[in-house]
matplotlib code that plots the C-alpha trace (Angstrom):
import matplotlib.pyplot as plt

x = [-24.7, -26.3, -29.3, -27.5, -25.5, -21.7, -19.0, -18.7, -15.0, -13.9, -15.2, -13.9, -10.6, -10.3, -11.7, -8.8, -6.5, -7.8, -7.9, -4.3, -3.0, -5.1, -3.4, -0.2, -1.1, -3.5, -1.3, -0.8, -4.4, -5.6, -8.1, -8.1, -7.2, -10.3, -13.5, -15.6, -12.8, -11.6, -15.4, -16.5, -13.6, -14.0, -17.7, -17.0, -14.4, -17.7, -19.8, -17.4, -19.1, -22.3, -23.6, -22.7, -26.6, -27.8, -24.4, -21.2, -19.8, -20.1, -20.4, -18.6, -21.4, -24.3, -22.5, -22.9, -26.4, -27.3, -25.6, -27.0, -30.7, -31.5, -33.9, -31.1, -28.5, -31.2, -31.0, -27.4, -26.5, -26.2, -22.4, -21.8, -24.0, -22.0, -18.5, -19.0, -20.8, -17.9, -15.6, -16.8, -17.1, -13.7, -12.1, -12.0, -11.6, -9.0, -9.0, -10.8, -10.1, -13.5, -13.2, -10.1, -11.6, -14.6, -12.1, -10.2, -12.5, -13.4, -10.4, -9.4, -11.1, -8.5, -6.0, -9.0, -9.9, -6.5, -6.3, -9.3, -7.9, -5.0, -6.1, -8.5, -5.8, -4.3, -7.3, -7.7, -8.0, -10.9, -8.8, -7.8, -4.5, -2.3, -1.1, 0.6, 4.1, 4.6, 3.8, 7.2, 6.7, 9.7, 10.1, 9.8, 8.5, 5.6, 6.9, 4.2, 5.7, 3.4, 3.0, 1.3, 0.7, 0.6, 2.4, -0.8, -2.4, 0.4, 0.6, -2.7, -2.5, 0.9, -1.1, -4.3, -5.0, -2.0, -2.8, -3.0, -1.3, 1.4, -1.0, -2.4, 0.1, 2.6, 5.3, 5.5, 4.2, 6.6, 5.0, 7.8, 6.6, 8.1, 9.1, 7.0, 8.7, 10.4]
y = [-23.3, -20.6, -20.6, -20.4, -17.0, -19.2, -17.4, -19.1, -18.7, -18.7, -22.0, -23.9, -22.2, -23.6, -27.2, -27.0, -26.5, -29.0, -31.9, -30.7, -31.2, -34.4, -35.7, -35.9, -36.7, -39.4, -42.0, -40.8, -39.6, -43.1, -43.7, -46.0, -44.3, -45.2, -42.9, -41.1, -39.8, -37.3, -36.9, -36.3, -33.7, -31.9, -31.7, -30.3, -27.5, -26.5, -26.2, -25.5, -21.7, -22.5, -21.4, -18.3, -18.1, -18.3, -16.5, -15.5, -16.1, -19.8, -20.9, -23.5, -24.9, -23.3, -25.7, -28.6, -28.0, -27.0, -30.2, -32.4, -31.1, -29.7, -31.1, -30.7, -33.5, -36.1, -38.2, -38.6, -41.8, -41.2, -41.8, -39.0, -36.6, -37.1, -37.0, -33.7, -31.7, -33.5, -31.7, -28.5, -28.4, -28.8, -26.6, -23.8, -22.7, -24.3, -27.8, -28.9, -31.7, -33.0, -32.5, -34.4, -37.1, -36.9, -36.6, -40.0, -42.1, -41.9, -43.4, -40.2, -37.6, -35.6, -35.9, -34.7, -31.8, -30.7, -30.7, -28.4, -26.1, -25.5, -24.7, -22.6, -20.9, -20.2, -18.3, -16.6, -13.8, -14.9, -13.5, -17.0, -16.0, -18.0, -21.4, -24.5, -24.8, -27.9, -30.5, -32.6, -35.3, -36.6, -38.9, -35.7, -32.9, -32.2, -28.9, -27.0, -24.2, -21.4, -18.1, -15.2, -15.5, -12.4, -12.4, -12.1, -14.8, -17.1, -16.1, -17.1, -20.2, -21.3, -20.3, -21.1, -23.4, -25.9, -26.8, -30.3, -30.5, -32.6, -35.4, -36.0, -36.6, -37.7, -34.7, -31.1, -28.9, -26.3, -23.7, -22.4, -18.5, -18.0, -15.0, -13.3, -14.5, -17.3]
z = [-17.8, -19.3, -17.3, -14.2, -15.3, -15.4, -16.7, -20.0, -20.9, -17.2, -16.9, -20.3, -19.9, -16.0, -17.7, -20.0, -17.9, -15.6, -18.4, -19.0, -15.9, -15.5, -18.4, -16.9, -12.9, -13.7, -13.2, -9.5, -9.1, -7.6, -10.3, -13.3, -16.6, -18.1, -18.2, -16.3, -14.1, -17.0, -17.6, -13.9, -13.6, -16.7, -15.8, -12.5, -14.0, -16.3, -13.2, -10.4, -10.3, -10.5, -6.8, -7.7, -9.1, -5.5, -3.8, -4.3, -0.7, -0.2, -4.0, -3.7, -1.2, -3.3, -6.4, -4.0, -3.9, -6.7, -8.6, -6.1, -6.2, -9.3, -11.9, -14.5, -12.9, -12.0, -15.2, -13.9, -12.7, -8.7, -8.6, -11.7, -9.7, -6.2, -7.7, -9.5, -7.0, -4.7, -7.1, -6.9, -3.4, -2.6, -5.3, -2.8, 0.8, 3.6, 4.1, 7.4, 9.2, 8.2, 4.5, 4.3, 6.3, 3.2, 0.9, 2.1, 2.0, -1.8, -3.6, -6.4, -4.9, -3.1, -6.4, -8.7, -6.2, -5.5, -10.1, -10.2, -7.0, -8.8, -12.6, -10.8, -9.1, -12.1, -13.6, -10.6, -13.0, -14.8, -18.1, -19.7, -19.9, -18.2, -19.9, -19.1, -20.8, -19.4, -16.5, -15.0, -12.7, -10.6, -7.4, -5.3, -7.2, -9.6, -11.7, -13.6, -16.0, -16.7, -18.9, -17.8, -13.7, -11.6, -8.5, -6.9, -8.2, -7.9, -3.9, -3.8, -5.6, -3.3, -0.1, -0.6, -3.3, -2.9, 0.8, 1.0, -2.7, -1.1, 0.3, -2.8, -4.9, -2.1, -4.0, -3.8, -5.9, -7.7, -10.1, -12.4, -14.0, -17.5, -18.8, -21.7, -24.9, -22.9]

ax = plt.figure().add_subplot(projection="3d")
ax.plot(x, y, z, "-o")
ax.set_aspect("equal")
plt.show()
């Protein structure tokens, strides 16, 4: 990671929030709650920045690339390789028709994505301060309660990020803000 200039703390603290969040939406993610899914996602959150070494605008592309071509993921098994540089392709931009058709057809993918789009969205930042308070799943709603989210970044994360959220996980996506203190 190193190597390729990633913003160290950016990246764990979006992984941790990822695995959090994973934690409680793998059983409506689509994928088996055995490994590598938590592995292949967690890998991604580490990595999802990495274009950045060739380009900010497009890095999500860039992290594609460089994931899928690089000397450094080649002793992965092909699989590993596709599904993270999968993952960080999709954890930002609009969703075109064409990336959700990509996204169908691989069984997980779109639920994994739409985990990493959204604790990325909440370190919009890059501060590591925002938290998850709590993650509550119902028939119609998945409720996330977080501290420390700007207005900003939770606009961006509603409008932005979320698109698609509802396809995924077949329920809508409600961040709740607490209070400092709360």
């Amino acid at each position: 990671m190193k190597r390729y200039g990633v913003e160290i703390p950016h990246a764990r603290h979006v992984a941790l929030l990822s695995l959090t969040l994973y934690d409680h939406l793998q059983p409506l993610a689509g994928v088996p709650s055995a490994e590598p899914w938590r592995d292949y996602l967690e890998t991604a959150a580490l990595l999802h920045d990495i274009g950045y070494f060739i380009a900010k605008k497009g890095h999500h592309r860039h992290s594609r690339w460089i994931l899928e071509n690089t000397y450094e993921t080649q002793t992965w098994l092909e699989g590993t390789r596709q599904w993270v540089a999968d993952l960080t392709y999709f954890h930002r931009k609009p969703l075109s028709v064409k990336k959700a058709q990509y996204m169908a057809q691989t069984p997980g993918l779109w639920a994994l994505s739409f985990i990493l789009r959204i604790a990325d969205g909440l370190d919009r930042s890059h501060r590591q301060d925002v938290s998850i308070e709590e993650v509550a799943v119902s028939d119609k709603t998945i409720a996330i309660k977080v501290s420390h989210l700007s207005d900003d970044d939770y606009r961006h994360l509603m409008e932005s990020k979320a698109q698609g959220f509802r396809q995924a996980f077949s329920r809508n996506l409600k961040i709740k803000r607490l209070e400092a203190g709360a």
